[in-house]
N, C-alpha and C positions, 0 to 999 in steps of 0.2 A: 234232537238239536242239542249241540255241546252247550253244557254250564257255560253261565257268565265269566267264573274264574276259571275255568280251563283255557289250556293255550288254543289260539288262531292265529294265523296267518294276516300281518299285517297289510297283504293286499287282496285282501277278498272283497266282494263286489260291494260296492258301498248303498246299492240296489235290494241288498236284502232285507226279509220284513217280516213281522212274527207273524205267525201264520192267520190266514183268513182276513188280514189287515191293511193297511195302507202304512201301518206303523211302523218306518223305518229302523234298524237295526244296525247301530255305526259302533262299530270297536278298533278306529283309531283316531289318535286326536285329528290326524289329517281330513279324515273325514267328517269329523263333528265340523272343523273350521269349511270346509267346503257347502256342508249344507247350512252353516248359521250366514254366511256372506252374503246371498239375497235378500234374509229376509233384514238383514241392518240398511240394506238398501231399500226395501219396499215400505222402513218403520213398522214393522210388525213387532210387538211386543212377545218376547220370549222368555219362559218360566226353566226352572229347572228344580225339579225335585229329589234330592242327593237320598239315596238307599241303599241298604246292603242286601239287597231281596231279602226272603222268607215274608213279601207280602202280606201284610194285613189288613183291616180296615182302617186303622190308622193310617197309613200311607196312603190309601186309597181315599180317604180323604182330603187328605192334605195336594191329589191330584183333581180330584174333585174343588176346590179353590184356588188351583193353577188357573183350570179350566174357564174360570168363570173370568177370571182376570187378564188373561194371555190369549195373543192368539194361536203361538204353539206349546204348549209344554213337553220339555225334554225330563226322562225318569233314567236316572243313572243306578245301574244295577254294578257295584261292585263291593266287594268284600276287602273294606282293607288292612292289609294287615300290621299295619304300623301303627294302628287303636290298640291293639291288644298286647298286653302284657305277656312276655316269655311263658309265664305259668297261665294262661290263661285260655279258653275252650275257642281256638282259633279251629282246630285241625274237628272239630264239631259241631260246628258253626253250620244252623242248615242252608244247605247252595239246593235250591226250588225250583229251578230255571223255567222247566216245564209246567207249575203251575204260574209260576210267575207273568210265563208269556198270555195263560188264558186268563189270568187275574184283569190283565191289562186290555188285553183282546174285547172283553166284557166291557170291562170301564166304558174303553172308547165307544164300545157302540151305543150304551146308556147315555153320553154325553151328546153324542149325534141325537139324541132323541128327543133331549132335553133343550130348548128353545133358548132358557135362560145363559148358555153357557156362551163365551167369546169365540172360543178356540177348542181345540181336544188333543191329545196325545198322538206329539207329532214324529216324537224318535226314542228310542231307547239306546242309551252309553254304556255297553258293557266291556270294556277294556282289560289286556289281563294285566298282570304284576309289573311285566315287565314294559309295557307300554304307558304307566303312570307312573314307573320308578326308571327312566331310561337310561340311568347312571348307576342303575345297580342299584335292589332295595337294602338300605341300611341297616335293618335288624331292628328288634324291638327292644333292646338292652336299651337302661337307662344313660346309660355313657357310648350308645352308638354315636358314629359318626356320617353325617349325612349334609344333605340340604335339610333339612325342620322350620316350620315356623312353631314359634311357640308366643302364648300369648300370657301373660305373667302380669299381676300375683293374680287374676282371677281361674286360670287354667290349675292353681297350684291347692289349690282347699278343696275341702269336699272331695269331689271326688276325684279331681285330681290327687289331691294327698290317698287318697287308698291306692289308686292306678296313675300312678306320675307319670309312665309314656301316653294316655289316653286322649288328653287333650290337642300335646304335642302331633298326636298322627291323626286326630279329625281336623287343626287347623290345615294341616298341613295339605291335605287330600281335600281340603274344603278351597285351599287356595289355588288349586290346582286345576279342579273341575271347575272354580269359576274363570281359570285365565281360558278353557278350553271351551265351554260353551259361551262365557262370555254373555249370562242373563242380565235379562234387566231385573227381575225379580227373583228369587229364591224363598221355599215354602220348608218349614221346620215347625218340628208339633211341640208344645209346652213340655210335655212328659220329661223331655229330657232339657231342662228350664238352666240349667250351669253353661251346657253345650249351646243354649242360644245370646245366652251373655258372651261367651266367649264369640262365636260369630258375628255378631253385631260391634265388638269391641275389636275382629279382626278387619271387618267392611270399614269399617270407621279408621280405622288409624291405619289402613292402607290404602286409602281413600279407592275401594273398588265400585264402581258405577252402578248398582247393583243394590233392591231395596229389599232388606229382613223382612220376611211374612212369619209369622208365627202363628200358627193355629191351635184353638184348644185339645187336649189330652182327650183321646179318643179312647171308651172304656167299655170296657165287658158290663152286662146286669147287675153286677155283683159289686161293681165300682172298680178292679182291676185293670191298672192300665192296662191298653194291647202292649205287645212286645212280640219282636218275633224269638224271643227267648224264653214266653210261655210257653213255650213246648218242647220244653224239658219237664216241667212240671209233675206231667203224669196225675191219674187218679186221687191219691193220699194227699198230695202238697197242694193242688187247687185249691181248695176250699179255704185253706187258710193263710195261703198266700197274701190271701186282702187285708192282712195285718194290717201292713204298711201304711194301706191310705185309710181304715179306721182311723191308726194315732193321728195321722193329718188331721183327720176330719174332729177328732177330738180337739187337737191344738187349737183350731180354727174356731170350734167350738167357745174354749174357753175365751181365744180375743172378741169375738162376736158378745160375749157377754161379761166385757168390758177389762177385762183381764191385757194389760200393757207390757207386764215385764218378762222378762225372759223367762225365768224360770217358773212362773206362774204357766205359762203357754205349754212349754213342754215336759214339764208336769205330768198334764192332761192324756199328752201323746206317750211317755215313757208309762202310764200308768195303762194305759191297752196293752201294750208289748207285754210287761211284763206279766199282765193277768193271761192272755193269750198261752204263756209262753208255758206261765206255772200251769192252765189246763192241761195244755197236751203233755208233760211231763209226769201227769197224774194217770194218765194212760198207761197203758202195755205197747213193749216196742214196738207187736208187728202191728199197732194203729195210731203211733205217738207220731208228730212231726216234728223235728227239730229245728229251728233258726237261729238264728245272730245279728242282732241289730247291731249293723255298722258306724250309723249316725245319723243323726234326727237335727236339722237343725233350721235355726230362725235367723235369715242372712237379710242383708243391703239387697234389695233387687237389682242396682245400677253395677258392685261390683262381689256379691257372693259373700261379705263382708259380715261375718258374728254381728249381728246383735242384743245389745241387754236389755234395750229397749225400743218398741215399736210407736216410733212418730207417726200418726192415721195420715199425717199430710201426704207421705212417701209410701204408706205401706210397706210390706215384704214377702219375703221368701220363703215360707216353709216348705222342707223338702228333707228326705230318707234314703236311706238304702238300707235293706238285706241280704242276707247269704239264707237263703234254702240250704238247709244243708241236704247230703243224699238220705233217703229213706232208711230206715232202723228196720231191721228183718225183714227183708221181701218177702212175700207170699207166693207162692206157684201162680202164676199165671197173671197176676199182679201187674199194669199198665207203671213203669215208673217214667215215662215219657221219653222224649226223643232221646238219640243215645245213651240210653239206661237210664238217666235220671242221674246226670253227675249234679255239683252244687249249682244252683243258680241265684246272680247277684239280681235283685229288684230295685227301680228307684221309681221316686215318685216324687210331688210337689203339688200344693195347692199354693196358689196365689193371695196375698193378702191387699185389696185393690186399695190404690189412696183414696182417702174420704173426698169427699165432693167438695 
């Protein structure tokens, strides 16, 4: 079966379904609008869970509480490319399609099994470039010219400020896929906690019908979020990958035992990195790992906004990114994960909840 982002022909049967399933397979907006029209008619509550495949259990959960809430949920499988920066691992980005479709295939039947659920996976959106951008995609330059939404200043810090086109091409492909499936709900995991400020501040101020789910940050034993970009990783970088949510878990640390002000908090968190950082540097290359802490920071939950000090009434934001950087002298035979093991960017966030 062709990838999600391979070309297809915009009039194939709109009949088609992953295999062994009843799981319809629609890759044109015309056809998502033809199968969502009954059920607005029959009031059937419909979900929609936005992905770039490379499935994980993260995702699979976040269908897993479609499920229980809706009574179809729609899984949009596309890759798109106007998230990604010029310089950035678009053209390595893993396209799964094939396990993707048994990831789901699976789901669905565990759902069927399970009593508690409303609804199960009723269609998957996989559209190519040219059927989400039908005016020609714009490019991923910061001075491209296009249609964009962009959603400002919270799209513009953090992480926005490291990846300035990023925000700009998830509202944009977020406003897109909702004018086309048209949910009542939409499900999005903490992990990426900036990207759901931004969503909820683009439903809100363009008044879309449509209710934010957020579900918590689904993690490896080891505390590591899922990502479908841990698998670049490889062997050597795993292990220490979980930097990032130690200094969290340090910061959090430090407010839990009364600690208010900014620099008290990430303190806490800069003092893991940097001890982490100084071990493996004490090492020999061919088993040292190298990073880059991008930024650690203690924000506004409502809009991503610095803060220097934490009001318990509101709580906050803490949240990270790193650069893996690639491996220091490979070994023969040596796992450095999916396409060799280029840089990979990590982010993370713990929530700091308002007092009661």
């Amino acid at each position: 079966m062709a990838s999600a982002c391979s070309s297809s022909s915009s009039n194939r049967s709109t009949l088609e379904r992953l295999p062994n399933s009843q799981i319809r397979i629609l890759r044109t907006v015309e056809s998502v609008r033809r199968w969502r029209r009954p059920h607005t008619l029959d009031q059937r509550m419909v979900a929609l869970v936005p992905t770039m495949g490379a499935l994980h259990e993260g995702h699979l959960s976040l269908i897993r509480a479609a499920a229980r809430e809706n009574h179809h949920v729609v899984v949009s499988l596309y890759v798109n490319p106007a998230q990604f920066g010029v310089r950035e691992d678009l053209s390595s980005y893993p396209v799964t399609w094939d396990a993707d479709a048994e990831a789901l295939v699976k789901l669905d039947r565990e759902l069927a099994d399970d009593g508690n659920n409303l609804g199960r996976i009723s269609a998957v959106f996989a559209p190519t470039t040219p059927e989400m951008y039908p005016g020609g995609f714009p490019g991923q330059e910061v001075d491209s010219k296009g249609s964009f939404v962009t959603i400002t200043p919270v799209g513009e810090v953090l992480e926005g400020k490291s990846r300035p086109t990023f925000f700009r091409g998830v509202a944009t492909v977020c406003m897109k896929l909702f004018n086309i499936v048209q949910p009542d709900r939409v499900y999005f995991g903490q992990k990426d906690v900036q990207q759901t400020v931004v969503i909820k501040r683009l439903v809100r101020d363009f008044m879309i019908p449509a209710e934010v789910v957020v579900c918590p940050t689904a993690r490896a034993e080891d505390g590591l979020a899922l990502s479908s970009r841990n698998v670049y990783l490889g062997e050597r970088r795993r292990p220490v990958s979980t930097v990032l949510y130690r200094a969290l878990r340090a910061a959090e640390d430090a407010y839990n035992a009364g600690a208010r002000d900014r620099e008290t908090i990430l303190a806490a968190a800069t003092k893991v990195t940097d001890d982490v950082l100084a071990e493996q540097m004490a090492l020999a290359p061919e088993k040292r790992v190298r990073f880059e802490v991008d930024y650690i920071s203690l924000a506004d939950p409502d809009n991503m906004e610095e803060l220097s000090t934490v009001d318990p009434v509101k709580g906050a934001i803490l949240s990270g990114a790193i650069r893996m950087l690639p491996v220091e002298d490979p070994q023969p035979g040596e796992d450095l994960g999916h396409s060799g093991g280029p840089l990979v960017r990590l982010i993370d966030n713990i929530i700091i909840p308002p007092s009661a």
